[in-house]
Structures are given as structure tokens and as C-alpha cells.
C-alpha positions in Angstrom: -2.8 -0.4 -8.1 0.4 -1.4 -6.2 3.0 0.2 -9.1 2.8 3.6 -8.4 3.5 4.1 -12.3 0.2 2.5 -13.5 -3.4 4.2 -13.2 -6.6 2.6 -14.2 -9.1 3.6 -16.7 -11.1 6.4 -14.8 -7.8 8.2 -13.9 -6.2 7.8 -16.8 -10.1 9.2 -18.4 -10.4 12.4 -16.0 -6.5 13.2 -16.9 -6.9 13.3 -20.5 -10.6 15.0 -20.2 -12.0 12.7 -21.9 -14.5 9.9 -20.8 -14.3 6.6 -19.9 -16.1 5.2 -23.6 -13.8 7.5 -25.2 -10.8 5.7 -23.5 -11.9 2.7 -24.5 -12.6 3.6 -28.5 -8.7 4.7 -28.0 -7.7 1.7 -27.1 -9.3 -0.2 -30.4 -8.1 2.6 -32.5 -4.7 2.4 -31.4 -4.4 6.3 -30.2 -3.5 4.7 -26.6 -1.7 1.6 -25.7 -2.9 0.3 -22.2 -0.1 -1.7 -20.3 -2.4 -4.4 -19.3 -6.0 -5.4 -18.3 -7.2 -6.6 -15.0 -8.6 -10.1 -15.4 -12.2 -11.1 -14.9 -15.0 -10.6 -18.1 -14.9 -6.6 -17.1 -11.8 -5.6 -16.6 -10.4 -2.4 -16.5 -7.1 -1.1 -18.7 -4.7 0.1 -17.0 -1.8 2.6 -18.4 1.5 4.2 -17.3 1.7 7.6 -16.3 4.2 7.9 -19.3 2.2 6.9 -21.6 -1.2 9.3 -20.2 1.2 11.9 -20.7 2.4 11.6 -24.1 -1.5 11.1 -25.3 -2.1 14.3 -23.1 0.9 16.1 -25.0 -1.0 15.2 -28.3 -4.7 15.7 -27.5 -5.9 19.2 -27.4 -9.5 19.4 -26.3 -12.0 20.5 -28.7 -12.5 24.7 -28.0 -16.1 25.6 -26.4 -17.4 28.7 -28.3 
């Protein structure tokens, strides 16, 4: 990414400990609003730091026992 404020999908994934199908399902459920999408029949979301962080704020991992 050239804007130091957006990450990609797998960053964005590994900072909210969740995976990268889980992102995704965000996405379509409207839990996490990307800031674009890289063109081409794959691409990738990418999100602002700022918005990774708010999610973050909000998502508490489920406890191990």
C-alpha cells in the first residue's frame, strides 16, 4: 500500500486475531467497513488503521478454558 493509513486484509486479519474468512464474513455482515477493494476478480479489502482499531476496541476474543 502506498497510504501508510491503509492495511490489506491479512494485516488487518492478524491485528484483530481473527482470520482472513472471518474478515471477510465482517465485511458482508457489516461489523467492518473496508475503505476500498483492489481491482481484479480476487481482490483484497483494504481498511484504515482507524477503523481496525475501533473493531479491535469492540471485539474481545472468545476466552480459552
Amino acid at each position: 500500500m502506498t497510504d501508510g493509513n491503509l492495511i490489506g486484509t491479512a494485516d488487518a486479519a492478524r491485528q484483530l486475531g481473527i482470520d482472513r474468512a472471518t474478515l471477510t464474513r465482517w465485511v458482508k455482515d457489516g461489523r467492518i467497513t473496508p475503505a476500498g477493494k483492489i481491482t481484479g476478480l480476487r481482490g483484497s479489502y483494504v481498511f484504515t488503521r482507524a477503523e481496525v482499531t475501533r473493531v479491535a476496541a469492540l471485539h474481545t476474543p472468545a476466552a480459552s478454558p
